[in-house]
Structures are given as structure tokens and as C-alpha cells.
C-alpha positions in Angstrom: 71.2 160.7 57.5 71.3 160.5 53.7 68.1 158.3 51.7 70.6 155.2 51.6 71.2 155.2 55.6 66.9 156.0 56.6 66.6 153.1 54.0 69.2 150.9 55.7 67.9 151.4 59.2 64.2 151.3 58.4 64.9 147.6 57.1 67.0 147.0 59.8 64.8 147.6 62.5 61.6 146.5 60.8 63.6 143.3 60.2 64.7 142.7 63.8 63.2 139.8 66.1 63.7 139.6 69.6 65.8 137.3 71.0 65.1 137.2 74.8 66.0 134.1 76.7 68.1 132.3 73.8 71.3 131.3 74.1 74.1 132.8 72.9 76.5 131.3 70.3 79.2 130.5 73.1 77.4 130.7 76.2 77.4 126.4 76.9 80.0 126.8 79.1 79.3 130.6 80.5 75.6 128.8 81.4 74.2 132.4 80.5 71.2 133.2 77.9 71.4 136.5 75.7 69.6 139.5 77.0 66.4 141.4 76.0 68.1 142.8 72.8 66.9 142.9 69.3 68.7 140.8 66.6 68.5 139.8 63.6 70.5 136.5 61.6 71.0 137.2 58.1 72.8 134.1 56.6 76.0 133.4 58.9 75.7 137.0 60.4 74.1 138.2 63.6 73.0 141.7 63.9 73.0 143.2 67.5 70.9 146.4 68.0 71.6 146.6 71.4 68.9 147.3 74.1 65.5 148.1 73.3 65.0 151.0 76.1 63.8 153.8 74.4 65.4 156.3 76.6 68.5 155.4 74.9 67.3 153.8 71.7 67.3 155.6 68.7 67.2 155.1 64.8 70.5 156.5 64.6 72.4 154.7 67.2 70.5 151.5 65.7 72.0 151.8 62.4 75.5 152.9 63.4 75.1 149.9 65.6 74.1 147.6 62.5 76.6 148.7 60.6 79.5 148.2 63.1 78.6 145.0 63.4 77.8 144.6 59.8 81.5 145.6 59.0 82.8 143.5 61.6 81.1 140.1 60.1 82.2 141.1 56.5 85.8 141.4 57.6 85.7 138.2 59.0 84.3 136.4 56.1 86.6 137.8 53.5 89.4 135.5 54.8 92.6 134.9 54.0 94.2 135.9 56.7 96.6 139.2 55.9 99.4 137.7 57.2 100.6 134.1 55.5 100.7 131.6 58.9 104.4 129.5 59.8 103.7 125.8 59.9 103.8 125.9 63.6 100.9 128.4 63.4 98.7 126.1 61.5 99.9 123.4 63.6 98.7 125.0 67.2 95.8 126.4 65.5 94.8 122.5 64.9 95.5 121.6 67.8 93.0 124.5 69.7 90.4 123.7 67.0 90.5 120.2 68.3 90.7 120.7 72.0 87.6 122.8 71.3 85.9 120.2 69.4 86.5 117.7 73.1 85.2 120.6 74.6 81.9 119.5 73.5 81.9 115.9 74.5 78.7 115.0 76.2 76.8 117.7 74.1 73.6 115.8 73.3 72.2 115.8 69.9 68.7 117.2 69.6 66.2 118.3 72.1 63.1 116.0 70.9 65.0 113.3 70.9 65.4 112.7 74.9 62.8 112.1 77.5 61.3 115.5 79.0 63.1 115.7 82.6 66.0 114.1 81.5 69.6 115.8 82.1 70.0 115.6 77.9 66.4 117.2 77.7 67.5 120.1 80.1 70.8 120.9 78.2 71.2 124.3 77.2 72.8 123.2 74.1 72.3 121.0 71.0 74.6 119.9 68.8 74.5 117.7 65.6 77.1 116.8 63.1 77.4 119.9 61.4 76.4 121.9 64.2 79.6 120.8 66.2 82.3 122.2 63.3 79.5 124.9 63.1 80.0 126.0 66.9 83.6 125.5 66.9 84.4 127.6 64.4 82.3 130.1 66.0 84.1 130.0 68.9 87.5 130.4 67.2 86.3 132.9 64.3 88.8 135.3 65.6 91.7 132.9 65.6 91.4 131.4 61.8 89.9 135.0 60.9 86.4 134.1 58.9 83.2 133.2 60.4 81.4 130.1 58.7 78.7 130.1 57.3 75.8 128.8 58.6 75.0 125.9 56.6 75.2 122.8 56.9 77.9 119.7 56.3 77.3 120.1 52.4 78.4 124.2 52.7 81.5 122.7 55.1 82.4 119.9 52.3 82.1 122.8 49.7 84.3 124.7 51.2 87.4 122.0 51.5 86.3 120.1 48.8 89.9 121.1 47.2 91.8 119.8 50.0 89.7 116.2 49.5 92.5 113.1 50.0 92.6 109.9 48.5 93.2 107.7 51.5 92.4 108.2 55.2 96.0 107.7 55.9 96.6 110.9 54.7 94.1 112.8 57.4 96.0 114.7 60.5 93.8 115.1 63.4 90.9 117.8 63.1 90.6 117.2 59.5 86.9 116.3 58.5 85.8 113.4 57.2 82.9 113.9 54.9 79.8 111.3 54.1 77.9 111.5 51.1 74.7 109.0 50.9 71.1 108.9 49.7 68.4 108.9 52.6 66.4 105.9 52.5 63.2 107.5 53.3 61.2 108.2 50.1 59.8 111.3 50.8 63.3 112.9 52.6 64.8 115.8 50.6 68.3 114.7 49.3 71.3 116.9 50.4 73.1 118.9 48.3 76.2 116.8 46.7 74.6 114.1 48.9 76.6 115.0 51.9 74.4 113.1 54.8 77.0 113.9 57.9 80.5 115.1 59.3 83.2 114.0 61.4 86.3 114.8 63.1 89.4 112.7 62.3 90.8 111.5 65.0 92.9 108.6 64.3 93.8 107.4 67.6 94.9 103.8 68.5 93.1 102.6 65.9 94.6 104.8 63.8 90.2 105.6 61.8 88.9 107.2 65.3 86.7 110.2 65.1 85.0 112.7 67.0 81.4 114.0 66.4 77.5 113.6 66.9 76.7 110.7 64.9 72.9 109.1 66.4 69.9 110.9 66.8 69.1 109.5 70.3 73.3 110.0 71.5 75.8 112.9 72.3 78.9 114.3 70.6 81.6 111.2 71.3 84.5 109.8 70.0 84.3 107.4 67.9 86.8 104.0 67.4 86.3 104.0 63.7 84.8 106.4 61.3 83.0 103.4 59.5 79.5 102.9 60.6 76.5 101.8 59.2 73.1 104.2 59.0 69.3 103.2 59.2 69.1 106.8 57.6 70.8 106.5 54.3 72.8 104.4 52.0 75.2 104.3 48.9 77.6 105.3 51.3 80.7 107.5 49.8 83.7 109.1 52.1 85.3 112.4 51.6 88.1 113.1 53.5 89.3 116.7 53.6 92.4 118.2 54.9 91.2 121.2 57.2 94.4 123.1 55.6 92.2 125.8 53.7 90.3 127.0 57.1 93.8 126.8 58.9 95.0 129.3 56.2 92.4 132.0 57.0 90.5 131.0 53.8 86.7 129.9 53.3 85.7 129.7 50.3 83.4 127.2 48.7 83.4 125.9 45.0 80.2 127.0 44.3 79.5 130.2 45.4 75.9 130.8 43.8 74.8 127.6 45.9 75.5 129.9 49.1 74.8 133.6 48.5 73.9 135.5 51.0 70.9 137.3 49.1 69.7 139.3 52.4 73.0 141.6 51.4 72.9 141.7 47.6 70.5 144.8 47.6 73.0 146.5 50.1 75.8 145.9 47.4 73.7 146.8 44.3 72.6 150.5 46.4 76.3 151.4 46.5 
């Protein structure tokens, strides 16, 4: 292998953790847990170096691994799609990225916050506001053709912040519905562009319903109304962003040196 590729695979293996017993990103409903393999998460990727045997383990076969997998994730973040979508491709695209948010329905928020014993306590998945959209997209990387990132609602917001409407009455459902706010706790670190939560537009009967994980102690739900008041923050603001961007193939926030994925940068700068 040349210097470049013994550089790329000594990092990569010195920088892999193992994973054993975790669940996979998309394994809620399979009820299965990721093997003993070695991985590694830089920013929104996830390096696979397969099995650890060293019968079959090698250096080489780790890096071409790496950087298969490597290729794989940069394709799909480099978004838009090739090919333009038809309206009624965007339109059944929204309608699987909504089924699969209702997929989800029950999910509860956070481990810590149910008693130990408890059905919620024993799920094998978590998911909060921004993990929902998060997981979702996941799930259907290979239909809009990016992965997201993995930050959180402020990195989401960032993202559609062009695609931002006036007036809820604009929203179809599956758009997001954005909350900016200050937390009320003193010594709590303020969000970026003070985005506090997420939620999925409904509108429903009541023509404001939403869809998401919105208390600490609950699960994902819908919700009658998106309006609700928080014990957590104030100075309440809405955003509501037409999902129109991600249902193009494209993901690309405003402000790209908020979000860099610096674990890559040397990679770049060596070719």
C-alpha cells in the first residue's frame, strides 16, 4: 500500500471502538443488536470494519473495508439527487417519510427518565425530538439519497431554513415545525440559533396537529396542536419549514462552517 493508504488504516484502526451489544440504527423493529465488530462514528458516518477474527482480519481488508464504506457515506451526503424527482415523486416520498415517522409511535423518550423495570425503561430504543427526524431519515437515506447529519434540531432547522413559511397554513404534512426559545435554567447552554425542539406537521382535524417527542417523562405521540407551553424554556418563536429541500435529494445547511465534519478535513488536505 502506498504511505497515504498505511496512514489511512493505521488511523482507522487505532480509531475504532467496539460496538458489541448496541443497537443498530434500524434494528427497533428487527429487535436485533449489532454484532462484535469494530466501528467507528465520525460526524454522521459510521465506519464498519467488519469482524474482529484475526484469521480473517487484516490491515488491508480493514482499509479497503473503511474506504468502501467511506465512499458509500460521501455519496450519499453530496445530495441532490442525479435525477430531478416529478411532483408525484416528492409527493409519495412524503407520504413514506411520514408513515415512517407513525412508525415510531410509542417510542419512549429517554432511558433515565422511566422507572427501572418498566416496559419504557426496557425499550431498545430512545427517541427525542430531533432524534425521531434523525432516525427517520436514516431509515430512508437511500430513498431521498443523503444521509443527515447527526446533529441536532438546530443542524435540521439549518438545513430548511430556506424553505421557512410565513403561516402554518402553508405546511403539508411531514414538514417540520421548528421552536426556537431560551432555556430557563441559568446555567443550561443555549442552542445554536435558539432552536429548543422539532416537530412533525400534521395538521389533522384540527388542522395545527403534530407528531413528535415532546416531554421528557412521555413517548413519541401525536399531538392536537403544535402550541404548547414548556417548563424548559421561554421566548417562544415558531419556524415552520417546508420539507421540500430533503424531498429534492438536497441537504445543505446555511452555515456550513457551523457543521464541518473536521474528522475528514485531513483526508481531503492529503490528496
Amino acid at each position: 500500500p502506498s504511505q497515504l493508504e498505511e496512514r489511512l488504516t493505521v488511523h482507522a484502526m487505532a480509531d475504532a471502538t467496539t460496538t458489541a451489544g448496541t443497537t443498530r440504527p434500524g434494528a427497533a423493529d428487527e429487535g436485533a443488536t449489532a454484532g462484535a465488530a469494530k466501528c467507528k462514528s465520525v460526524g454522521c458516518y459510521t465506519i464498519n470494519f467488519g469482524e474482529t477474527d484475526a484469521a480473517s482480519g487484516s490491515l488491508q481488508s480493514a482499509f479497503a473495508k473503511y474506504r468502501q464504506e467511506k465512499a458509500k457515506a460521501l455519496e450519499l451526503r453530496a445530495g441532490p439527487a442525479k435525477r430531478e424527482r416529478s411532483d408525484d415523486e416528492k409527493q409519495a416520498l412524503r407520504e413514506k417519510f411520514l408513515a415512517r415517522c407513525r412508525h415510531y409511535l410509542g417510542v419512549p423518550y429517554k432511558k433515565r427518565y422511566f422507572d427501572e423495570g418498566t416496559p419504557e425503561y426496557e425499550s431498545p430504543i430512545f427517541l427525542d425530538c430531533c432524534g425521531l427526524v434523525r432516525r427517520v431519515m436514516w431509515d430512508l437515506q437511500e430513498d431521498f439519497g443523503f444521509r443527515l447529519g447527526g446533529w441536532n434540531q438546530a443542524y435540521q432547522w439549518d438545513t430548511l431554513a430556506d424553505a421557512e413559511v410565513s403561516d402554518p397554513s402553508q405546511l403539508k404534512p411531514g414538514d417540520l415545525v421548528f421552536y426556537a426559545g431560551d432555556y430557563t435554567r441559568p446555567s443550561a447552554k443555549q442552542q445554536k440559533f435558539r432552536m429548543v425542539h422539532v416537530e412533525v406537521w400534521l395538521g389533522g382535524e384540527t388542522g395545527e396537529a403534530t407528531l413528535g417527542a415532546r416531554w421528557k417523562k412521555g413517548k413519541v405521540s401525536e399531538f392536537p396542536s403544535y402550541k404548547f407551553e414548556s417548563s424548559s424554556w421561554g421566548n417562544v418563536e415558531m419556524h415552520f419549514c417546508s420539507l421540500e429541500p430533503w424531498l429534492r435529494g438536497e441537504c445543505m445547511p446555511k452555515h456550513t462552517h457551523m457543521w464541518r465534519m473536521r474528522s475528514f478535513e485531513w483526508m481531503r488536505n492529503e490528496k
